[in-house]
C-alpha positions in Angstrom: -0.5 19.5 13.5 2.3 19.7 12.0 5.0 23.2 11.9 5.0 23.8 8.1 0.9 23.8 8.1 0.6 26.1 11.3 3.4 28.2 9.7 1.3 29.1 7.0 -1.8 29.3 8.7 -0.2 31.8 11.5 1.0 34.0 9.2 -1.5 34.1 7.1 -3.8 35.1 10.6 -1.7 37.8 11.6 -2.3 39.8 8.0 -5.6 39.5 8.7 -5.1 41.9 11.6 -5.5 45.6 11.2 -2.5 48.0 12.6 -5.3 49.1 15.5 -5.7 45.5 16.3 -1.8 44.9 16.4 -1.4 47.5 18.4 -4.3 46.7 20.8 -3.0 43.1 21.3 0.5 44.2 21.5 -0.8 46.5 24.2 -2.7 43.8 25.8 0.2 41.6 26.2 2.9 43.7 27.6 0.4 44.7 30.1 -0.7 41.0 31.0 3.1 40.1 30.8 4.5 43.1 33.6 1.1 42.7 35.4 2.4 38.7 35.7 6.3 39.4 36.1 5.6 42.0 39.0 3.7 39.0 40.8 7.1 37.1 40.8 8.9 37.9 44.0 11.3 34.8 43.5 12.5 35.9 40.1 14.1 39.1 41.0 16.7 37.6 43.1 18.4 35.8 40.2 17.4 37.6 37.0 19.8 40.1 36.2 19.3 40.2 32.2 16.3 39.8 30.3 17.1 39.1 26.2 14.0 40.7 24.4 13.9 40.3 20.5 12.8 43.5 18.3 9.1 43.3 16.0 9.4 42.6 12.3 6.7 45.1 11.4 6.3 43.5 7.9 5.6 40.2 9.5 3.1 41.5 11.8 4.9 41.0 15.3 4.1 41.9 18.6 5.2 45.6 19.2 8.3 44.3 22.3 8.8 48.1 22.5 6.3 48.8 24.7 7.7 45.8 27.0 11.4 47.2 26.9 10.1 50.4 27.9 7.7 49.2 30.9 10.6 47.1 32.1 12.8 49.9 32.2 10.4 51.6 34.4 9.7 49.3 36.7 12.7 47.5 37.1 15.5 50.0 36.0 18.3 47.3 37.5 17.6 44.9 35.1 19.9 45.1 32.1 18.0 44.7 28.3 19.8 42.6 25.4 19.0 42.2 21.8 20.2 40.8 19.1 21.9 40.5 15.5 21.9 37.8 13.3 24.8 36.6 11.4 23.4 35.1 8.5 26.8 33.5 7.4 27.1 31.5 10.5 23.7 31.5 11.3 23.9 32.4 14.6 23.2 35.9 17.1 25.0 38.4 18.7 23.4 39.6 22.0 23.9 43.8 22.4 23.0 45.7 25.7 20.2 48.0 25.2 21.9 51.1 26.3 22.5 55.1 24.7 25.3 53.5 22.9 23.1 50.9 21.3 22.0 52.3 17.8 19.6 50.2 15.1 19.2 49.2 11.9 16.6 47.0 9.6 18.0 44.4 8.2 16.9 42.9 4.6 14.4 41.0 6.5 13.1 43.7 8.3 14.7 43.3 11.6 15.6 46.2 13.6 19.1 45.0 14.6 22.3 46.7 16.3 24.8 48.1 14.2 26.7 49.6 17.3 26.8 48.9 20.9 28.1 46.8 23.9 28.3 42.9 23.2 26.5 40.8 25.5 28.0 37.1 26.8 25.0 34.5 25.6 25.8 32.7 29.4 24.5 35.6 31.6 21.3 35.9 29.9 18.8 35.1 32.9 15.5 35.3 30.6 14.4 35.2 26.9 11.2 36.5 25.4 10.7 34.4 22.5 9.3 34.6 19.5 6.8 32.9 17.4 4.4 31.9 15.0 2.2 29.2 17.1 2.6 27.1 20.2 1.3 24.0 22.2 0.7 23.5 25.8 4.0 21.3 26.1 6.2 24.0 24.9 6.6 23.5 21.4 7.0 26.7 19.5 6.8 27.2 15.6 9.5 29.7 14.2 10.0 31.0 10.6 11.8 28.0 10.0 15.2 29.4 9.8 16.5 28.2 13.5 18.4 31.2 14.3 16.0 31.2 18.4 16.5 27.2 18.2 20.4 27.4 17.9 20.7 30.8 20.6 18.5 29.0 23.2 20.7 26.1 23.1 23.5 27.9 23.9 21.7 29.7 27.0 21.9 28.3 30.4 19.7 25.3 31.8 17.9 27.7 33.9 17.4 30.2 31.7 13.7 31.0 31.2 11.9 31.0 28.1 8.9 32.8 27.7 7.0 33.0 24.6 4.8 35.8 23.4 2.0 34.7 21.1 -0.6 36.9 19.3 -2.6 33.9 19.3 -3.7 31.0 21.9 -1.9 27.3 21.3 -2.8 25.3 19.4 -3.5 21.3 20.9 -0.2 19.9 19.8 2.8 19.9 17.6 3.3 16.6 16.5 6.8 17.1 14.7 8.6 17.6 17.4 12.4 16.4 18.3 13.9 15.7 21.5 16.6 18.4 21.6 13.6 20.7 21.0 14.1 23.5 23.4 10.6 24.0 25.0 9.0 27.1 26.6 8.8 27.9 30.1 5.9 29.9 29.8 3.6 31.7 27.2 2.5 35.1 27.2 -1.2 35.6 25.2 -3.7 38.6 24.8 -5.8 36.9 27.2 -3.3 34.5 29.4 -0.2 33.5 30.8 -0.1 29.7 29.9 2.4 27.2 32.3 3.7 25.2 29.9 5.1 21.6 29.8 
């Protein structure tokens, strides 16, 4: 399966779903993800910031809000980062999700900061990542324009990446590259999947 056909056919899936249904798998997913991340003892030692990228309501994302917020609660330590993207040198910003922190949609749609404190890329200890589809190797397909390709290259080798997908993988991604930067783990309506 190749990224361009599963691109179309993902996105094409999620206008299929209703607001309600959005928001129920949304819902569904930030519980399964904090149910999962409470079960890891061993994390909380070294994970100190947790980057967490902001729904594209036009495009149907998952609604991360409800993550930020539960994350907050239960682990009020942990410092929250999001980005901007900088279309010119395609690359991202990473902002701490503070009171200062103020946001804006970009022309794409994505709620972005305009003001707030910047974030060094190297102390980021997790990423929730975005996506369209994903295999059980840890393949992911984007949008296409590389922007999570480029940042996670930049992050740490132990960084985690965890996906979120409205959707469960697909068998495999067979235009793949080895400086692909593959998932850790994948966080679904129904399942955490182990990837790799």
């Amino acid at each position: 399966m190749i990224k361009s056909d599963l691109r179309k056919q993902y996105l094409a899936e999620r206008k299929k779903l209703s607001a309600e249904e959005l928001s129920q798998l949304s819902q569904r997913i930030c519980e399964r993800f904090c149910a999962w991340v409470l079960e890891q003892d061993h994390w909380w030692d070294s994970i100190r910031t947790i980057h967490c990228f902001l729904p594209i309501r036009k495009q149907g994302e998952i609604d991360t809000y409800q993550i930020i917020e539960a994350l907050r609660l239960l682990y009020p330590q942990i410092r929250i980062v999001v980005s901007k993207t900088d279309p010119v040198a395609l690359s991202m910003e990473h902002f701490v999700w503070n009171d200062a922190l103020q946001l804006q949609e970009n022309t794409w749609g994505i709620p972005e900061p305009v003001v707030g404190e910047p974030f060094p890329v190297d102390q980021i200890d997790l990423v929730l990542v975005p996506l369209l589809a994903f295999d059980r190797s840890g393949h992911r397909v984007g949008y296409g324009k590389g922007y999570y390709d480029r940042f996670l290259a930049t992050c740490r080798i132990d960084t985690l990446k965890i996906g979120l997908s409205l959707f469960e993988p697909v068998p495999a991604l067979t235009d793949t590259h080895e400086w692909d930067i593959l998932l850790d783990y994948c966080v679904t309506p129904d399942k955490v999947w182990i990837l790799g």
